[in-house]
C-alpha positions as CSV (number, residue, x, y, z in Angstrom):
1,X,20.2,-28.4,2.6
2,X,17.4,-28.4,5.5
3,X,13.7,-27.4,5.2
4,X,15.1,-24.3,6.9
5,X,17.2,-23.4,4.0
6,X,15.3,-25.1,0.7
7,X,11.7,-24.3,2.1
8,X,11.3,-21.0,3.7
9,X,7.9,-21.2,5.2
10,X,7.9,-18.0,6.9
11,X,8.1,-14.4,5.6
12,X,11.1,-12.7,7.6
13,X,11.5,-9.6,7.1
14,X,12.9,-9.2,10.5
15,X,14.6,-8.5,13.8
16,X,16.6,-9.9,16.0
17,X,17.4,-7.4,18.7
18,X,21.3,-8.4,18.9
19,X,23.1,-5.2,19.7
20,X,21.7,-1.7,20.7
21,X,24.3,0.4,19.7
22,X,24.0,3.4,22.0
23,X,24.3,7.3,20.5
24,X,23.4,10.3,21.9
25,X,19.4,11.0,21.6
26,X,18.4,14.0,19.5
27,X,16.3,16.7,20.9
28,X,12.4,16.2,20.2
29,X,9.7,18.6,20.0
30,X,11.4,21.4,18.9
31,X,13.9,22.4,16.1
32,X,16.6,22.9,18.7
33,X,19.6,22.0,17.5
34,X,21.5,21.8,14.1
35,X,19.3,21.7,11.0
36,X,20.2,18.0,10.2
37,X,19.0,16.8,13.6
38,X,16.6,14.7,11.9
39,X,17.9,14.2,8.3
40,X,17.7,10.2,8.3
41,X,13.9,11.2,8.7
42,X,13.9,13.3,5.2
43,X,12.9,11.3,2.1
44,X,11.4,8.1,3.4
45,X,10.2,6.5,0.5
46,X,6.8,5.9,0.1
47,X,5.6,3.1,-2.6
48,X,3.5,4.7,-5.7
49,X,1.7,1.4,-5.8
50,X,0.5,1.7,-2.0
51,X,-1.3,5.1,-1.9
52,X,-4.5,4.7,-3.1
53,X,-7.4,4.6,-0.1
54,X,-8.2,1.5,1.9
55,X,-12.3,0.7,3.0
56,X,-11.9,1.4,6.6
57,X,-14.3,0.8,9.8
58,X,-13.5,4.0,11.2
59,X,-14.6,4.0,15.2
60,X,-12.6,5.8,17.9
61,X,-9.5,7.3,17.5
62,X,-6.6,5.4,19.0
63,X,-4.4,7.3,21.1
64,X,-0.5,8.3,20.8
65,X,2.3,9.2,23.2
66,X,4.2,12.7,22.0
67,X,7.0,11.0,21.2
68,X,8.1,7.6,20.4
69,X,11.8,5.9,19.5
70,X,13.3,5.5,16.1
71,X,16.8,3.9,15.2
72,X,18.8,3.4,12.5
73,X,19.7,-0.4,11.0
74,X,22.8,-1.6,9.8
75,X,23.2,-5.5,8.7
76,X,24.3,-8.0,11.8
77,X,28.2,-9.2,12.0
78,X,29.5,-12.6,12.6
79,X,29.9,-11.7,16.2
80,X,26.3,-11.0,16.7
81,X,25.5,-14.3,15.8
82,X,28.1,-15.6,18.4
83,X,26.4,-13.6,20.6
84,X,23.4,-15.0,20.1
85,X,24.9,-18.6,20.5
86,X,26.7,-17.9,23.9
87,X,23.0,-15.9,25.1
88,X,21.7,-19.4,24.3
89,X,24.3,-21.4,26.0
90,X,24.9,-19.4,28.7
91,X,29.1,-19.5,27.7
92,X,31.2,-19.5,25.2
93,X,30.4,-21.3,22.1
94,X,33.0,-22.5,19.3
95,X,32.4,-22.0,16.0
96,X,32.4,-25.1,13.4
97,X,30.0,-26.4,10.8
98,X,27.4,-28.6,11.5
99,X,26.5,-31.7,9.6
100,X,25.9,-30.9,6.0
101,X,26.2,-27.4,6.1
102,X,26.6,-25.6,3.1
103,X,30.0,-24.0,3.1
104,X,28.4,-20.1,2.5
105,X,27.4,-20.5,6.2
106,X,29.0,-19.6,9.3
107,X,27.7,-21.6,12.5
108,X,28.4,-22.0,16.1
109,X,27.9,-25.2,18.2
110,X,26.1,-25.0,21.7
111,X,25.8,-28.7,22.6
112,X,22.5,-29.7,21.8
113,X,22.2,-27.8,18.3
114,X,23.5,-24.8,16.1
115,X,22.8,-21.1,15.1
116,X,24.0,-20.5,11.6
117,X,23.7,-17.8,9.3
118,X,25.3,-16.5,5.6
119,X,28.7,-15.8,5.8
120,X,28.4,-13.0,3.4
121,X,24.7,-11.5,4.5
122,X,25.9,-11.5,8.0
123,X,29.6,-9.4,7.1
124,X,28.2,-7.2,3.8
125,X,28.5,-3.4,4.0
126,X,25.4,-3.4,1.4
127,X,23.6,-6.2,3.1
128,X,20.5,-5.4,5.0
129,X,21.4,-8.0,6.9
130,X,20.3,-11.9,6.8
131,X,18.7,-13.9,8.8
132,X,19.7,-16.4,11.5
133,X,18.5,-19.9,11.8
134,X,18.7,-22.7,15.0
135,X,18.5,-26.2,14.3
136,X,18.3,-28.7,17.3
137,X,20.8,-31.4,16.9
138,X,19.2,-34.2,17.4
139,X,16.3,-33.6,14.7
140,X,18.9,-31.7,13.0
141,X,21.1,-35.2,12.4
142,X,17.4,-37.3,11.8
143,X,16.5,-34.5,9.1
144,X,19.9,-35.0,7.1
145,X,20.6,-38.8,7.7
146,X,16.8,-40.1,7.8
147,X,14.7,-37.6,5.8
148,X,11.2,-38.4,5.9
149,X,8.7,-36.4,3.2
150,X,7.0,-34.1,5.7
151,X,3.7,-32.2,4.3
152,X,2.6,-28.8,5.0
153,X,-0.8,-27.5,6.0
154,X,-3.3,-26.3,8.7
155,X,-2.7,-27.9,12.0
156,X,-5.8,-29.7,13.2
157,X,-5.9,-27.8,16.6
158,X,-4.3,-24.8,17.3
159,X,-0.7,-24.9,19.4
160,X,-1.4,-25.9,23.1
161,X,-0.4,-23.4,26.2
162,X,3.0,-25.5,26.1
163,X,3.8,-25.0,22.7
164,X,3.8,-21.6,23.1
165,X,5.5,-21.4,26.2
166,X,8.0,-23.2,24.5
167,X,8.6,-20.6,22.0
168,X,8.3,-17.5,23.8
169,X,11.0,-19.5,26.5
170,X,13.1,-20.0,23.4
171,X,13.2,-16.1,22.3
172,X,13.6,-15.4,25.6
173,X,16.8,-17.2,26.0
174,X,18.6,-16.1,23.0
175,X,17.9,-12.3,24.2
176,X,15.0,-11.4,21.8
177,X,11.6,-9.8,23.3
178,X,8.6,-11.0,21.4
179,X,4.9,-11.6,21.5
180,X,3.1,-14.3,19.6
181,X,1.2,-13.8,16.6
182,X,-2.3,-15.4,16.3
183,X,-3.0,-16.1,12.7
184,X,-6.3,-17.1,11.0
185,X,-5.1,-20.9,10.3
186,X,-2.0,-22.3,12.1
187,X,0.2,-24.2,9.9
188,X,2.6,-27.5,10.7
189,X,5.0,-29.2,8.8
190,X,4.8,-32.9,9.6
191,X,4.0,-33.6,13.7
192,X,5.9,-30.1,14.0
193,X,3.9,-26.4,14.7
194,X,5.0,-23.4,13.4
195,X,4.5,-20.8,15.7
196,X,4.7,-17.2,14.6
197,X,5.9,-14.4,16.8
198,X,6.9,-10.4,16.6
199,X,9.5,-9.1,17.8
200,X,9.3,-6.3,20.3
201,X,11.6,-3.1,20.4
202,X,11.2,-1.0,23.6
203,X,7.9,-2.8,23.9
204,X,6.5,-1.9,20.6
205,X,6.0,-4.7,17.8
206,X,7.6,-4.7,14.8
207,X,5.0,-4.5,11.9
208,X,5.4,-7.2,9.3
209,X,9.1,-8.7,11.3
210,X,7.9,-12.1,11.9
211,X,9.9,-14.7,13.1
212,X,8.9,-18.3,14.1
213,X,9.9,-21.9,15.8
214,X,9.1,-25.0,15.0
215,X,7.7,-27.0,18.2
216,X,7.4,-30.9,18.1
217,X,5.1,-32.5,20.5
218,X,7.4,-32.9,23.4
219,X,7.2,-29.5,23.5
220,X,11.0,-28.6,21.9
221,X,11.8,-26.4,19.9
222,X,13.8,-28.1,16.9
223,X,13.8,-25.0,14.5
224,X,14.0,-21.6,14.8
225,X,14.7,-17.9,12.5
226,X,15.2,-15.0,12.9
227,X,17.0,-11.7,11.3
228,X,20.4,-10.7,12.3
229,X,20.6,-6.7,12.5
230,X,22.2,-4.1,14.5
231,X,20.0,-1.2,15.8
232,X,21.8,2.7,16.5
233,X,19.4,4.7,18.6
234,X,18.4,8.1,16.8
235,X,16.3,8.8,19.9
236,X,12.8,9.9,20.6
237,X,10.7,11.6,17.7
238,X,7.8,13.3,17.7
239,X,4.6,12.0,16.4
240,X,2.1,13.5,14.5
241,X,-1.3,14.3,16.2
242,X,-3.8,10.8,15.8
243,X,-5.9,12.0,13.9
244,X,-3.8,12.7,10.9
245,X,-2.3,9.3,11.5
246,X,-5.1,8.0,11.3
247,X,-5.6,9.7,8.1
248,X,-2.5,8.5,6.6
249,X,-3.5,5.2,7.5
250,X,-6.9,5.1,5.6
251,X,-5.9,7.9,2.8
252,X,-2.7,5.9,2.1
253,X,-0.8,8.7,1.8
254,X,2.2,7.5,4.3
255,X,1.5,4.1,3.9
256,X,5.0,1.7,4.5
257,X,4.0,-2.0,5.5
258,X,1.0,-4.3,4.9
259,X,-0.5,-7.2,2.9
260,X,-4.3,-5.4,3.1
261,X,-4.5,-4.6,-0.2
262,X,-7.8,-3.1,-2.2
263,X,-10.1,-6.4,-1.6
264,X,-9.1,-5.9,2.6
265,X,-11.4,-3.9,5.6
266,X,-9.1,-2.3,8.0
267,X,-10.0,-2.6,11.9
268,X,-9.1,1.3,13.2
269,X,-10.2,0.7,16.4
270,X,-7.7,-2.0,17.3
271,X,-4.9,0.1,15.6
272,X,-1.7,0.1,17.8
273,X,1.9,2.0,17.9
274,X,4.3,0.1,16.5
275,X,7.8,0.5,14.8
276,X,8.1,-0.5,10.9
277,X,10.6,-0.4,8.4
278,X,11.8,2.2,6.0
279,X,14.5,3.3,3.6
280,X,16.0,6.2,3.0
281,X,16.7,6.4,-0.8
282,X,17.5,3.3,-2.8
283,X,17.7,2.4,-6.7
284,X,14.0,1.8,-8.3
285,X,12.8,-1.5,-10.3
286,X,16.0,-1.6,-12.8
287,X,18.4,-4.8,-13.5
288,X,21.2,-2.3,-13.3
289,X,22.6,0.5,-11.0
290,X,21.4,3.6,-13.3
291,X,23.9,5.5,-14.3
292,X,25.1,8.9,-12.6
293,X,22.5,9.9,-9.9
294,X,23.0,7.3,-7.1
295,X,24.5,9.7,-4.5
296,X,25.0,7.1,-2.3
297,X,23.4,4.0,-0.5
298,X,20.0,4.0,0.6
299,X,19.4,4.0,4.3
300,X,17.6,1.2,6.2
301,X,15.4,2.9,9.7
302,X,13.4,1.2,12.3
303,X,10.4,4.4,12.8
304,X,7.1,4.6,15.0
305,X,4.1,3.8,12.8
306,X,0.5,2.8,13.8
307,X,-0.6,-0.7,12.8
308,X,-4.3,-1.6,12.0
309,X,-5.3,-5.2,11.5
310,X,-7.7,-6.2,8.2
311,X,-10.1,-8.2,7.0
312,X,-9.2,-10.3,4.7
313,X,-8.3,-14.0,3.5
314,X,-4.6,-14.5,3.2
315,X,-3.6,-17.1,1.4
316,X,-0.1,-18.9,0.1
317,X,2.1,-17.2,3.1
318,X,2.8,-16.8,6.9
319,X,1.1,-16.2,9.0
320,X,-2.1,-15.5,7.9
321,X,-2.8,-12.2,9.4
322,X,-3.9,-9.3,7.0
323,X,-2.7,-5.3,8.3
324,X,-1.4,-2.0,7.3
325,X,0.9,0.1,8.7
326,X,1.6,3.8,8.4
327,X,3.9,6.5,8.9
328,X,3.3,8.0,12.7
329,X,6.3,10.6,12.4
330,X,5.4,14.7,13.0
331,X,5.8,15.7,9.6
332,X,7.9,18.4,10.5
333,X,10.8,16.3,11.0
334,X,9.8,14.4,7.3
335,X,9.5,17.7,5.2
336,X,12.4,18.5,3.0
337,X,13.7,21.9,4.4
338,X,13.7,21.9,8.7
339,X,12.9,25.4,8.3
340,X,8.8,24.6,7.2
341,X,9.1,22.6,10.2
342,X,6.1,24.5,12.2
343,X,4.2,24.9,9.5
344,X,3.9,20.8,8.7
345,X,3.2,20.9,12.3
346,X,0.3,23.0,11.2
347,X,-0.6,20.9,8.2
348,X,-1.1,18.0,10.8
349,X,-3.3,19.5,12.6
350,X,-5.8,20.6,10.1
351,X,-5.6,17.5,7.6
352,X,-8.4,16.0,6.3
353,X,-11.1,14.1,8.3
354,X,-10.1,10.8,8.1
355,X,-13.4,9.3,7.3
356,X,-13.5,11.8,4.7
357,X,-14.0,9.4,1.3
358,X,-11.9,10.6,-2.1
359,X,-8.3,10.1,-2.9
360,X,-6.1,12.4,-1.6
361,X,-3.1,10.9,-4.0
362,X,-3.2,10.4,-7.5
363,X,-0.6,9.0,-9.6
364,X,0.7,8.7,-13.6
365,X,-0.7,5.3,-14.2
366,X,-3.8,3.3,-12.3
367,X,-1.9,-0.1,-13.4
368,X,1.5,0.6,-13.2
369,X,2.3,3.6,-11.2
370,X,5.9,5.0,-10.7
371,X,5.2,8.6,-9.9
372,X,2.3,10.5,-7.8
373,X,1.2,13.4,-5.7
374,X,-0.2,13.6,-2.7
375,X,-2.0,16.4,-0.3
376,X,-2.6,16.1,3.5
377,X,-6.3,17.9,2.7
378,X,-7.9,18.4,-0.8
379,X,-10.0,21.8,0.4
380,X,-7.6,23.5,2.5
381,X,-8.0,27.2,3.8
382,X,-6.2,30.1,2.5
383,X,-3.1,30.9,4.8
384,X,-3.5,27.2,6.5
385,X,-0.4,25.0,5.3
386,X,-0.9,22.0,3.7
387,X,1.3,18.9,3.1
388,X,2.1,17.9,-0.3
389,X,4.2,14.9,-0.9
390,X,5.8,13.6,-4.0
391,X,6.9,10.0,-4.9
392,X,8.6,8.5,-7.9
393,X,12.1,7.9,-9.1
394,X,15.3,9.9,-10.8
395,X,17.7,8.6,-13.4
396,X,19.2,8.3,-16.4
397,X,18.2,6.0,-19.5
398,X,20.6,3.4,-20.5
399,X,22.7,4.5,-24.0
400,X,21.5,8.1,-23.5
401,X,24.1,11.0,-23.0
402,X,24.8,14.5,-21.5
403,X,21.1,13.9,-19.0
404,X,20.1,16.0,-16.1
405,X,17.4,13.9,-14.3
406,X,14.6,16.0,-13.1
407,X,12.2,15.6,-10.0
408,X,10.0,19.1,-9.3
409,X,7.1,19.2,-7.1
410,X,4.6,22.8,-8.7
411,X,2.1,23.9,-6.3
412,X,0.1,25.6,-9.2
413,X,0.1,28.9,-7.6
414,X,2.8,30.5,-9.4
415,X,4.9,30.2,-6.9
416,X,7.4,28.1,-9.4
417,X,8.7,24.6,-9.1
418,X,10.7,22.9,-6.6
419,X,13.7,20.7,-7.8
420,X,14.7,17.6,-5.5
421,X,17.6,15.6,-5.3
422,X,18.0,12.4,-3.4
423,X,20.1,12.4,-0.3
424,X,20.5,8.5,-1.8
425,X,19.8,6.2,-4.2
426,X,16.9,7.0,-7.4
427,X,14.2,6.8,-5.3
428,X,12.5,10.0,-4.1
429,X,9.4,11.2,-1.6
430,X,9.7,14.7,-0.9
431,X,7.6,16.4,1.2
432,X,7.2,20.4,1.3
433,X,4.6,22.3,3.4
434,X,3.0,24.6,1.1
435,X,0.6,27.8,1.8
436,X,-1.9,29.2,-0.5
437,X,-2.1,32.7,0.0
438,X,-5.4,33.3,-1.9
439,X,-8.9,30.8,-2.7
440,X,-8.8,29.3,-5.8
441,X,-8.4,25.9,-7.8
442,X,-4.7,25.1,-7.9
443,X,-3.6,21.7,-9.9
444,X,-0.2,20.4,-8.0
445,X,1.8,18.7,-10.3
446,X,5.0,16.4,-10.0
447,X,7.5,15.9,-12.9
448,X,10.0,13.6,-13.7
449,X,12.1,13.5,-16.4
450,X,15.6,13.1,-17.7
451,X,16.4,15.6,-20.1
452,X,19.2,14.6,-22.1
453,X,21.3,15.8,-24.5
454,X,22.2,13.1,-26.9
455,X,19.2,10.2,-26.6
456,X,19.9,6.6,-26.5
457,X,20.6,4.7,-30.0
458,X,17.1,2.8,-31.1
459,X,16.7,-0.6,-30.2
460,X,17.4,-2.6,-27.2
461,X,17.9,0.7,-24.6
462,X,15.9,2.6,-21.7
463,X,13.7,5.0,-23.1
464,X,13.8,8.4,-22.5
465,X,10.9,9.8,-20.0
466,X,9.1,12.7,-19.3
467,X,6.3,11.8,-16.8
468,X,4.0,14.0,-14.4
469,X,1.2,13.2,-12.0
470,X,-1.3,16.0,-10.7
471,X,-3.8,16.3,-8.3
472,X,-6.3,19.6,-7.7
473,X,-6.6,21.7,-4.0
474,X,-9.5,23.5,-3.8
475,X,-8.2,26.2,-1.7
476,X,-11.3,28.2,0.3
477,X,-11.8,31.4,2.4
């Protein structure tokens, strides 16, 4: 196999913008329409692990559009990587393997090199789709008939202006709208440059879906990857008022992309509006499907999100930029019931400050967290909603019988518990606008359990759990 296949260098997490798939765009603004409008929106899962507050150098607040476009992703097809091939071409390509191939790939032949891809990434119903990789023949044929060891490491001088003309001519051929990234250190492999770009999606880049090409000194490019995904318009969504994204974004509280963790600074005023990726649903961190609760699969979403860059020394991956990303929906299209829509509308508007300091989360475990509770503003005032968001995971232990999984969100105020189910997968954020009617100290608290009947034989099985996380809202005149 090639250094593309037995050395991935480059993180891809990615995009290649093969086919947009054109449906009818949904309203926006408004709850017009039917109440599902939005439902691909409800439950995106937040990560337990990711919500705690980030150091932040907050300076002027960014500014957002109303509305920005979302889409839903399914994995690409073995035509959209022919379509790829013949964008590159400029005709018709035939399909064949090139030399040494590994049989699990599928390739097509344009002359002077090859776009290949996994047979079975590329046609799986379950897939979230692989990635697609060019290799120029020529170097291709030296690579696999003349290896020479090639070394990895910084590049002595950064790529020159025709280097990265040369990649941004390359993405530009193939159909696939990027910008270039500008890490801290560039890397090569040998004479060859690595240059790292984003993919852009109605202009906005794509936070953490890098894809690269490898440029040799004449200036070719003799590598190249990419992802291979289909994107379905769900048409423009509104966003939630800057300020409480920028909130999110610092608080942690909607945070979905990002390598700054707790040792990394993030830059607020360069923060941008971007698109990032999300999942509806999905099964948590088992070796198994567990048994009886996954509804269905989990849904994969490209959404608007604001990206801030970070301070910090990344090391050991590609490229070497350190950010964050976080959720830049309205929250009244994220809340679980459409009819509290106005009312997380309000809970935007009157979050908390986002240079506020404090948690605004908290969660079951500081090391190992798998359930937590989150609210948009720790001190809210009576009769103003507030957002509270719950995160963790439903299912059933392994060898236990006769279980009811469990997953309630308690305001405190004697209002009762709400139950959630997923609308896929174990994996559960729900979000309910709540309003305290009177001041007070309330304690919020999120349970998860699974409640069965007959427990699981000793030795060797899933425990049973009963877990809860809790946060207090201060709730004034």
């Amino acid at each position: 196999m090639s250094w593309g296949h037995t050395r991935r260098l480059v993180w891809v997490a990615c995009l290649a913008l093969l086919a947009l798939v054109a449906s009818g765009c949904l309203s926006t603004g408004s709850d017009s329409g039917s109440p599902d409008s939005y439902e691909a929106l409800r439950g995106i899962v937040l990560n337990p692990g990711e919500l705690s507050p980030r150091a932040a150098v907050v300076g002027d607040w960014f500014s957002l559009p109303r509305t920005a476009p979302a889409y839903t992703l399914e994995p690409g097809r073995t035509e959209d990587l022919r379509a790829l091939a013949d964008r590159y071409a400029g005709k018709p390509v035939t399909e064949g393997l090139g030399p040494n191939f590994s049989p699990d790939l599928t390739s097509f032949d344009t002359g002077d090199g090859w776009f290949v891809a996994v047979i079975d990434a590329a046609n799986s119903a379950t897939s979230n789709g692989g990635g697609w990789t060019w290799y120029e023949a020529a170097w291709r044929n030296e690579t696999v008939y003349h290896p020479v060891p090639m070394t990895q490491g910084p590049c002595p001088a950064p790529p020159d202006a025709r280097t990265e003309r040369a990649t941004l001519a390359f993405f530009e051929r193939v159909g696939v709208p990027v910008e270039l990234v500008r890490p801290d250190s560039w890397q090569c492999v040998g004479d060859l440059t690595i240059v790292v770009v984003s993919p852009l999606v109605d202009g906005l880049p794509v936070i953490g879906g890098f894809s690269s090409a490898w440029v040799d000194r004449s200036g070719t490019v003799v590598q190249a990857e990419g992802s291979l995904q289909r994107l379905t318009p769900i048409g423009e969504v509104e966003l939630a008022p800057a300020g409480e994204v920028l909130r999110r974004l610092v608080q942690g509280d909607a945070r979905v992309a990002g390598n700054c963790t707790a040792d990394c600074t993030l830059r607020t005023d360069d923060a941008r509006l971007a698109l990032v990726y999300a999942t509806n649903g999905g099964s948590g961190g088992h070796d198994h499907i567990p048994g009886g609760v996954v509804d269905e699969p989990a849904s994969r979403l490209l959404v608007p999100a604001v990206l801030a860059p970070g301070d910090a020394s990344i090391t050991g991956s590609l490229p070497a930029v350190s950010y964050s990303g976080a959720l830049a929906i309205s929250s009244a299209l994220l809340v679980d019931d459409p009819a509290q829509a106005e009312a997380a509308r309000r809970a935007d508007a009157t979050s908390t400050d986002p240079a506020a300091t404090g948690p605004t989360c908290t969660a079951d475990s500081a090391e190992y967290p798998v359930l937590a509770v989150c609210t948009s503003r720790t001190q809210p005032s009576a009769g103003v909603p507030v957002l509270l968001t719950a995160v963790g995971e439903r299912y059933e232990p392994v060898g236990a019988d006769g279980c009811e999984p469990l997953f309630a969100l308690d305001p405190g105020d004697g209002t009762g518990p709400q139950s959630f189910l997923p609308r896929s997968g174990t994996l559960i954020t729900a979000r309910v606008a709540h309003t305290y009617a009177e001041p007070g100290t309330y304690t919020v608290v999120v349970r998860s359990a699974s409640r069965c009947s007959t427990p699981a034989s000793p030795g060797g099985s899933e425990p049973e759990f009963d877990l809860t996380a809790q946060i207090t809202v201060t709730v004034t005149e």
